[in-house]
C-alpha positions in Angstrom: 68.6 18.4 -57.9 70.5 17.6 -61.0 69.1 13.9 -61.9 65.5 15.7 -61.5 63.4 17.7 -64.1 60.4 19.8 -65.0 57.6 22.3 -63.5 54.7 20.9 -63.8 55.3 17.6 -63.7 58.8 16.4 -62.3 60.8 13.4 -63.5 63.8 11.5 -61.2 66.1 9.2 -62.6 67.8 6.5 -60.2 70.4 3.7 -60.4 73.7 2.8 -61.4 74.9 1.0 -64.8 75.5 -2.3 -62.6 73.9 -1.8 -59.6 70.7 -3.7 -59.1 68.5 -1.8 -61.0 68.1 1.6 -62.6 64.3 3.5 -62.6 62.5 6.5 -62.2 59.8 8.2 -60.4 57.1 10.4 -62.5 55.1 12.9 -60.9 52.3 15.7 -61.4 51.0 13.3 -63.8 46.6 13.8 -64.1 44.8 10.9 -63.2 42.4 8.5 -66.2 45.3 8.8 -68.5 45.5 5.6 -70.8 48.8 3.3 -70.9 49.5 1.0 -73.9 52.5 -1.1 -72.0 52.8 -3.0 -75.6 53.4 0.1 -77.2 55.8 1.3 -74.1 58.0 -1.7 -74.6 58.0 -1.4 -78.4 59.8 2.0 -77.6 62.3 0.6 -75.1 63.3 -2.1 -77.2 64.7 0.5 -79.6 66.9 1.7 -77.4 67.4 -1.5 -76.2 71.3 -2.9 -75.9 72.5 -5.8 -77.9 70.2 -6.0 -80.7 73.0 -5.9 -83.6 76.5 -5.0 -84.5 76.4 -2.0 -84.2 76.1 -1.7 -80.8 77.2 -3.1 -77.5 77.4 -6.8 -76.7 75.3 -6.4 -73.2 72.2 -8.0 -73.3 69.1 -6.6 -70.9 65.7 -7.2 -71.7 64.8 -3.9 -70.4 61.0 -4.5 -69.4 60.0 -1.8 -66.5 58.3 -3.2 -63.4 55.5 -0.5 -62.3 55.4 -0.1 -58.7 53.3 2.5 -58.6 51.1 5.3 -60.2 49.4 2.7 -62.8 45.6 1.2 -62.3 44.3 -1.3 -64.9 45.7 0.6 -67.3 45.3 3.9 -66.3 47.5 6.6 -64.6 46.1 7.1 -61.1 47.2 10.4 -59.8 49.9 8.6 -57.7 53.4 9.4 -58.7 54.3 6.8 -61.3 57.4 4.7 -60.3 59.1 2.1 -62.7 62.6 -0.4 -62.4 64.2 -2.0 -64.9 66.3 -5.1 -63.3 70.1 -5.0 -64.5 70.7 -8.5 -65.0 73.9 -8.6 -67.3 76.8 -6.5 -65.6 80.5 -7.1 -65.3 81.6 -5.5 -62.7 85.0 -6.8 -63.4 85.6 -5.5 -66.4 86.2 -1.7 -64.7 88.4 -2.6 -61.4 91.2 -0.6 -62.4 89.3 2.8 -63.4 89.3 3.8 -59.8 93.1 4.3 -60.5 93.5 4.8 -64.1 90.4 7.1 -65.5 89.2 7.1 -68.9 90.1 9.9 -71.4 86.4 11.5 -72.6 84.8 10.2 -69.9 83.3 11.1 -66.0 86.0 9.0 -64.1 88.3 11.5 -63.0 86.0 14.3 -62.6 83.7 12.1 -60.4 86.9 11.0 -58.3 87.3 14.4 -57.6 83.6 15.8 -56.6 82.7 12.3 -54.6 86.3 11.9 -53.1 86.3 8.3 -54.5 82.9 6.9 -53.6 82.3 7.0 -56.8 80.4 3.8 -59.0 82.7 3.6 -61.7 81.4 0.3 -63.3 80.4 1.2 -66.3 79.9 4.7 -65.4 77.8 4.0 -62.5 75.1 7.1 -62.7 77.3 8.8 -65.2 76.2 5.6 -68.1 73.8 5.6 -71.2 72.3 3.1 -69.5 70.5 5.3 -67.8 68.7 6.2 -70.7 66.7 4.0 -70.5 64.4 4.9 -67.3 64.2 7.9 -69.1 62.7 6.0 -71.9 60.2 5.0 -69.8 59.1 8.7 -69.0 59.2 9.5 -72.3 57.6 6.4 -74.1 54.4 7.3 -71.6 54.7 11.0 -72.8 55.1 10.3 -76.0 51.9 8.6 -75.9 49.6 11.1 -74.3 50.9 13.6 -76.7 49.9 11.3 -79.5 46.2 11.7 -78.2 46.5 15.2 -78.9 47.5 15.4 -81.8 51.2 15.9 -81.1 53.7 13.6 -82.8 57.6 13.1 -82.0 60.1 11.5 -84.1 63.7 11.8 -85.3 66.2 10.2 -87.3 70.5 9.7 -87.7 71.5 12.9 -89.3 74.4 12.0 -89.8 77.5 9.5 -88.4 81.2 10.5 -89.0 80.7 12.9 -91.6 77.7 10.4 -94.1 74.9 12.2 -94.1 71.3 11.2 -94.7 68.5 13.1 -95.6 67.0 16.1 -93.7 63.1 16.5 -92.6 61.4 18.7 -95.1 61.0 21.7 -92.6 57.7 22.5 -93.5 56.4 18.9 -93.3 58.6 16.4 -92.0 57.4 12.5 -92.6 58.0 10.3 -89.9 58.3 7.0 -91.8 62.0 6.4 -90.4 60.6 6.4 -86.9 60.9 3.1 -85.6 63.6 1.5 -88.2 66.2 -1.0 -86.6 68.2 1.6 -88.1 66.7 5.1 -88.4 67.5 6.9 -91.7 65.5 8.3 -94.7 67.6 7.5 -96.7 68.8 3.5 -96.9 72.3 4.0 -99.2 73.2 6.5 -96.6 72.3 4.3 -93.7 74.2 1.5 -95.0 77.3 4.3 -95.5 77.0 4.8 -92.1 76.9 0.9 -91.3 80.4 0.4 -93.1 81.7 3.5 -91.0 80.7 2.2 -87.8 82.1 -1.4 -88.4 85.5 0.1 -89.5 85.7 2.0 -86.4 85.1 -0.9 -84.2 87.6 -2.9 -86.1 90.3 -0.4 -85.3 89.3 -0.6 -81.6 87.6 3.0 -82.0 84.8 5.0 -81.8 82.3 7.6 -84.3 79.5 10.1 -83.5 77.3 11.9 -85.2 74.3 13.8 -85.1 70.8 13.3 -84.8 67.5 15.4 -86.0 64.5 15.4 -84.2 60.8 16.8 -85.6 57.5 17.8 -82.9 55.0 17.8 -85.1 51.1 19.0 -84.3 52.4 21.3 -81.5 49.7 24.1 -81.5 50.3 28.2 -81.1 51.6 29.3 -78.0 53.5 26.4 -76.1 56.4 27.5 -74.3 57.0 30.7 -72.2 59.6 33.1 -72.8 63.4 33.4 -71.3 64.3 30.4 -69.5 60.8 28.7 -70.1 61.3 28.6 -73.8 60.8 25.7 -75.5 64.3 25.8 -76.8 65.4 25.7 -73.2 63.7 23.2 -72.7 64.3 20.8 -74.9 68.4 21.8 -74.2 68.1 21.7 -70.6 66.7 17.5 -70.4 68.6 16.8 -74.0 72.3 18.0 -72.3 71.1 15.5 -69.5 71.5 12.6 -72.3 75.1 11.8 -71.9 77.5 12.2 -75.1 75.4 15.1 -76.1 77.2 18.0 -77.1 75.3 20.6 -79.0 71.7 21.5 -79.6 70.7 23.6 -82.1 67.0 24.5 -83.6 65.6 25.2 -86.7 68.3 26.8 -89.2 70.5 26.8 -86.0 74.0 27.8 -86.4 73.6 28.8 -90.3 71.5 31.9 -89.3 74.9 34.0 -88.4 75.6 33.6 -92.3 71.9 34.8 -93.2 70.4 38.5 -93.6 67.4 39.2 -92.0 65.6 39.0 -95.4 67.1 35.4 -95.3 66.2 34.2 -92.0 62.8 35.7 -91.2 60.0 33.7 -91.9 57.6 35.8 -93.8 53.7 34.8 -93.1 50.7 34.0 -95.4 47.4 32.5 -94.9 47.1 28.2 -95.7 44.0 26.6 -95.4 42.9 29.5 -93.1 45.5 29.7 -90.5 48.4 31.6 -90.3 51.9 30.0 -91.4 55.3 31.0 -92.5 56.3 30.4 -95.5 59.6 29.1 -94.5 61.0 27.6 -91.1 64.1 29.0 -90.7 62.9 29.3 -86.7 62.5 25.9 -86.4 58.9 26.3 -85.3 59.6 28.4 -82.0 59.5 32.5 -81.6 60.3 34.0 -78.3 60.4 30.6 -76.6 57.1 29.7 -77.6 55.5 27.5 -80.0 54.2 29.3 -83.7 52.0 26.3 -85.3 55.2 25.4 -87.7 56.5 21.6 -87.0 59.5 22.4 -84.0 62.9 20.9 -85.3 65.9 20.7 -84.0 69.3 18.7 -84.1 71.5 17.4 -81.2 75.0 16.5 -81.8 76.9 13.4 -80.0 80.6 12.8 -79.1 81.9 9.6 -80.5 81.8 6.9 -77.1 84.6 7.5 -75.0 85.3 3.9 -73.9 87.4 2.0 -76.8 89.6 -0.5 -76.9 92.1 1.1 -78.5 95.1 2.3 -75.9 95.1 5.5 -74.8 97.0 8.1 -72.1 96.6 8.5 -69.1 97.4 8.6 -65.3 97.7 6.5 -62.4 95.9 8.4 -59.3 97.2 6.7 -56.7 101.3 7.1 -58.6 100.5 10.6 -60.1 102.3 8.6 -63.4 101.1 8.5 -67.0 100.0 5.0 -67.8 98.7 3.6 -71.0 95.3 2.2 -70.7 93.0 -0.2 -72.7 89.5 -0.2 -71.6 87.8 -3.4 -71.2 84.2 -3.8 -71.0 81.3 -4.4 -73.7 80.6 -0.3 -75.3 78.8 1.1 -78.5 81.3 1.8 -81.4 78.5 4.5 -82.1 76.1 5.5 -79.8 73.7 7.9 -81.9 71.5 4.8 -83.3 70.6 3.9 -80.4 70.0 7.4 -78.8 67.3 7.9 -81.4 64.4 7.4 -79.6 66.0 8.6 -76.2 66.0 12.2 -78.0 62.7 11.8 -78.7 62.1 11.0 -75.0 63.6 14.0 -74.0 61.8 16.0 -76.5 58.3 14.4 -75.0 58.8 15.2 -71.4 60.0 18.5 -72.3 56.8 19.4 -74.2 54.7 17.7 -72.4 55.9 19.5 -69.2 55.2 22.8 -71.0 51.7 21.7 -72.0 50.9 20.4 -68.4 52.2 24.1 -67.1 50.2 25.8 -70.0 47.0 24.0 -69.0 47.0 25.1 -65.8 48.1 28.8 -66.6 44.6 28.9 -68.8 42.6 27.7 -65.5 43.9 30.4 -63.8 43.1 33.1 -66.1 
């Protein structure tokens, strides 16, 4: 089903972007795992709407109700089921996208495959906004990786062509992780700032990139072919809407490399075996090789602006100018920081929960 993922454990996102609420269910999940909820909503607040100027307007407090799966603090074995309330919508604001559908986005194409049953305010399942359930699934991820060992974070790559810093490949530092406004590198960030502020003054839109870093990930996560980590990681990323491309380690650059260039020759450290480079991006064959796992996702700049645009009138098969109303992100990759690194922590720890139970069958 295509708003459901994973093997081992298997994840369903829910809702609408105004309907009544928007959740998810969480299964497959072992029992006596711990649940920090401060640390949970530290990570939803992130991604978290109206916090500053360079996002939207909408204000939701986002804080999950559990229904189920949770015990005094402790996962239960039940399927873990959460809400988040939607207690800010204008409905309003999108009446006339039933007839008129927005350039870059789902409207028409929806109209088509649902035959006009369609939620199109603010997207309806099509929104960011559901993003944020799978928050949720990540945040509580993210934290029983973080008990291993394993350690998630990313960082804005770039925004309209600024660019910030890049992880070292061999040992990226996480210190950006959390930032109002995550960059290693402040004069960049505030670069990117000024080019997100002149977009929204014009009535437009910018995108940008974002790079993410697993870090702790031991040897031999991951299966090969279609279980590969890489595929992985693609498969719930492309799920995040906006998102455009995914590539890992050295990505596209390796078609200008030799083999000499990309291979990652391997030496002895501290007496395990590493590369001496990470032009893989910490993945051979699908599966893990010890090195930190990078890789970079790239985001369209948000469809919906104010500034007017073409298009057609369904019901008069005419062109009509339109001007979208509504409350939208002149840049959407700040706050799809940490939802990258939500995807990235179901994904792995999907592949850990499958790897686990490949061992106790051996």
């Amino acid at each position: 089903m295509s708003s459901t993922f994973g093997e081992s454990l298997k994840l369903s996102i829910f809702g609408q972007s105004h309907g009544a609420a928007i959740g998810m269910t969480l299964d497959g999940i072992p029992a006596g795992l711990p649940v920090n909820m401060d640390e949970l909503q530290a990570f939803l607040n992130r991604r978290a709407p109206g916090q500053n100027h360079w996002s939207t307007p909408r204000k939701e407090d986002d804080r999950p109700e559990f229904l189920s799966g949770l015990l005094d603090g402790y996962t239960c074995g039940a399927p873990i089921a959460a809400v988040i309330y939607n207690n800010n919508t204008r409905s309003g604001d999108y009446a006339n996208l039933a007839d008129c559908p927005r350039p870059g986005h789902a409207d028409y194409t929806a109209q088509v495959k649902y035959g006009g049953f369609q939620d199109a305010a603010g997207g309806g399942h099509f929104s960011g906004r559901l993003t944020a359930p799978l928050c949720i699934a990540g945040g509580l991820c993210k934290q029983w990786l973080e008990q291993m060992g394993i350690r998630i974070g990313a960082h804005i790559d770039t925004i309209d062509g600024c660019s910030d810093n890049l992880f070292d490949p061999m040992a990226p530092q996480l210190e950006a992780v959390g930032q109002d406004f995550p960059v290693l590198d402040a004069q960049a960030g505030e670069k990117m700032k000024a080019r997100i502020a002149a977009a929204r003054s014009q009535g437009d839109s910018v995108g940008g990139c974002i790079e993410c870093a697993i870090i702790g990930l031991p040897v031999g996560i991951g299966e090969p072919m279609f279980g590969g980590i890489e595929s992985r990681i693609a498969q719930i990323v492309y799920g995040i809407p906006a998102v455009k491309g995914v590539e890992f380690g050295a990505g596209f650059h390796v078609a200008s490399m030799t083999g000499s260039e990309n291979n990652d020759n391997y030496t002895m450290a501290e007496g395990k075996i590493r590369t001496a480079t990470n032009n893989a991006g910490g993945i051979l064959g699908g599966i893990s090789n010890g090195m930190p796992v990078l890789f970079r996702v790239a985001m369209k700049p948000t469809p919906s602006i104010s500034a007017a645009q073409q298009s057609v009138s369904l019901s008069a098969m005419a062109s009509r100018e339109l001007a979208v109303k509504g409350r939208h992100d002149p840049c959407i990759v700040p706050r799809a920081v940490p939802v990258v690194e939500a995807a990235a922590a179901i994904a792995i720890y999907d592949l850990i929960l499958s790897n686990t139970q490949t061992s106790r069958r051996k």
